[in-house]
C-alpha positions in Angstrom: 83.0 -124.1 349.0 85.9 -126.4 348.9 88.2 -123.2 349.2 87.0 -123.0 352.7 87.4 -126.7 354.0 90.7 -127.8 355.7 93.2 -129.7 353.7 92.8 -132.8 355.6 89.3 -132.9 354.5 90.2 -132.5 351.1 92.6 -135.7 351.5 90.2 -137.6 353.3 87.7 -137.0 350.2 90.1 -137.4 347.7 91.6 -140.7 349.2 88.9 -142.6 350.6 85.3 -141.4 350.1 86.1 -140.8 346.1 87.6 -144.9 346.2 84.9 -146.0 348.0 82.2 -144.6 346.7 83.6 -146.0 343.4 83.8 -149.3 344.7 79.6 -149.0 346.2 78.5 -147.7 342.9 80.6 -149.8 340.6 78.2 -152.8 340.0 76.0 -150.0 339.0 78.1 -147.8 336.8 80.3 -150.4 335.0 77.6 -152.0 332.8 76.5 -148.8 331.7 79.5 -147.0 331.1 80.3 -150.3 328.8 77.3 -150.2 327.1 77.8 -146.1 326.4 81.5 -147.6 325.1 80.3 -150.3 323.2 77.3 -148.0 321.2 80.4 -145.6 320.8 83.2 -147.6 319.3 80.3 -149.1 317.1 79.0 -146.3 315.7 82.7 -145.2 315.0 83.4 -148.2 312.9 80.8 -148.2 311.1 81.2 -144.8 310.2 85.1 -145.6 309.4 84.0 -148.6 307.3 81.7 -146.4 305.1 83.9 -143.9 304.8 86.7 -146.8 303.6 83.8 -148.5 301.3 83.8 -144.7 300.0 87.4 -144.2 299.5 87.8 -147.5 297.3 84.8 -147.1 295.0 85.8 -143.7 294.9 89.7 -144.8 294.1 88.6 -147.6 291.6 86.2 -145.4 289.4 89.7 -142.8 289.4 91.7 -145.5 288.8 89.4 -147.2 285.9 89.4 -143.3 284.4 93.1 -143.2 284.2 93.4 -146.6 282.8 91.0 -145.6 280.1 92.9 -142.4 279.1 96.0 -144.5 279.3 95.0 -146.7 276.8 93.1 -144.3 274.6 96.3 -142.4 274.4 98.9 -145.6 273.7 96.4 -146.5 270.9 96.7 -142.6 269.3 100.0 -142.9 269.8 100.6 -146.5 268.0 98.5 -145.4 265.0 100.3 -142.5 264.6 103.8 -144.6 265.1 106.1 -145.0 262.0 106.7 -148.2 261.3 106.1 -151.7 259.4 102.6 -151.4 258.2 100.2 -154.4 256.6 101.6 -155.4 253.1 98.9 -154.7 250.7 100.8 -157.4 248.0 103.8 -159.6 248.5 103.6 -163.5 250.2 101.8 -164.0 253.2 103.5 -165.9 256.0 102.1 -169.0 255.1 104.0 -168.5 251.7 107.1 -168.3 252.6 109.8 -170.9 252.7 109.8 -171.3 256.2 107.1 -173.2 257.9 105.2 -171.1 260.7 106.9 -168.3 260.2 105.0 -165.9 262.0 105.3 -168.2 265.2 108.7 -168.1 265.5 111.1 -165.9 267.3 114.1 -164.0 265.5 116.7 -166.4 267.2 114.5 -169.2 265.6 114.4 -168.1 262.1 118.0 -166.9 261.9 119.4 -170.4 261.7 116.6 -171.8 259.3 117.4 -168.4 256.0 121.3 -170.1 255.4 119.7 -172.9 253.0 116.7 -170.4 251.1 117.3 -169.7 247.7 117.6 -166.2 246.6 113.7 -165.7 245.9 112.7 -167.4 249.0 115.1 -164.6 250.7 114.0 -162.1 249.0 110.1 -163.5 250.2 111.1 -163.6 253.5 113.0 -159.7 253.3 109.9 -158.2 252.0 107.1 -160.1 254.4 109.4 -158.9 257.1 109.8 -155.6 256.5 106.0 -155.0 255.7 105.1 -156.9 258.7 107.2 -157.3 262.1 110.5 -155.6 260.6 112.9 -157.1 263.3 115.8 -155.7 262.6 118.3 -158.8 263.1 116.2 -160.7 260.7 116.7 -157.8 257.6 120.5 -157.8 258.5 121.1 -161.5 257.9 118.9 -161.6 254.6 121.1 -158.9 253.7 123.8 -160.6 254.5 123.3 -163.4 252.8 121.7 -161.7 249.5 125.1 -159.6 249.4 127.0 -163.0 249.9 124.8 -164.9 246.5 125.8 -161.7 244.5 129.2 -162.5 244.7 
């Protein structure tokens, strides 16, 4: 038993045969104890790669659920909205006294109601508030309709 030997054999063990009997078998040991690593660390990423490959199919079909809820709910939500709905009589846009009217932003068509005539602003207040209802729009008709009744 080790218990028994002398402490200077222990040393002698520990500090020289150990190192060079590490140093004999080396050419031996080191190609196989690099090939056990190298099956190892191999077999470990390919296990982490399908377990990846697993998280992001997994992730994508949750996210793909979500998005569909999402947009199941935004559409219930916008058909249940209040708000300007489809004129069922009245001009269309390609009536009204402005040309490409529904292509143009509010800052565009603000400048182009000051020469309409009071039916064409009229056209343009009721196609508006059946259709997009933007609000700065409505206030300048009105503002205008209240300044011809004068």
């Amino acid at each position: 038993m080790a218990t028994d030997r002398r402490p200077l054999d222990l040393a002698l063990e520990a500090f020289v045969y150990v190192p060079v009997g590490l140093a004999v078998s080396a050419k031996e040991l080191l190609p196989e104890l690099a090939r056990r690593g190298r099956e190892r660390l191999t077999g470990q990423v390919t296990q982490a790669r399908m377990i990846g490959e697993f998280a992001v199919h997994q992730g994508q079909a949750q996210a793909g659920k979500a998005f569909a809820r999402a947009r199941e709910d935004a559409e219930g939500r916008l058909a249940e909205a209040p708000g300007p709905r489809p004129a069922t009589s009245g001009p269309g846009g390609s009536d009204l006294a402005i040309p490409g009217y529904d292509s143009l932003s509010a800052s565009q068509v603000l400048p182009r109601l000051e020469g309409l005539a009071a039916d064409e602003l009229e056209a343009v207040r009721a196609y508006e508030a059946a259709h997009r209802g933007r609000k700065t729009i409505l206030g300048r008709v009105a503002q205008l309709q209240s300044q011809s009744a004068r």
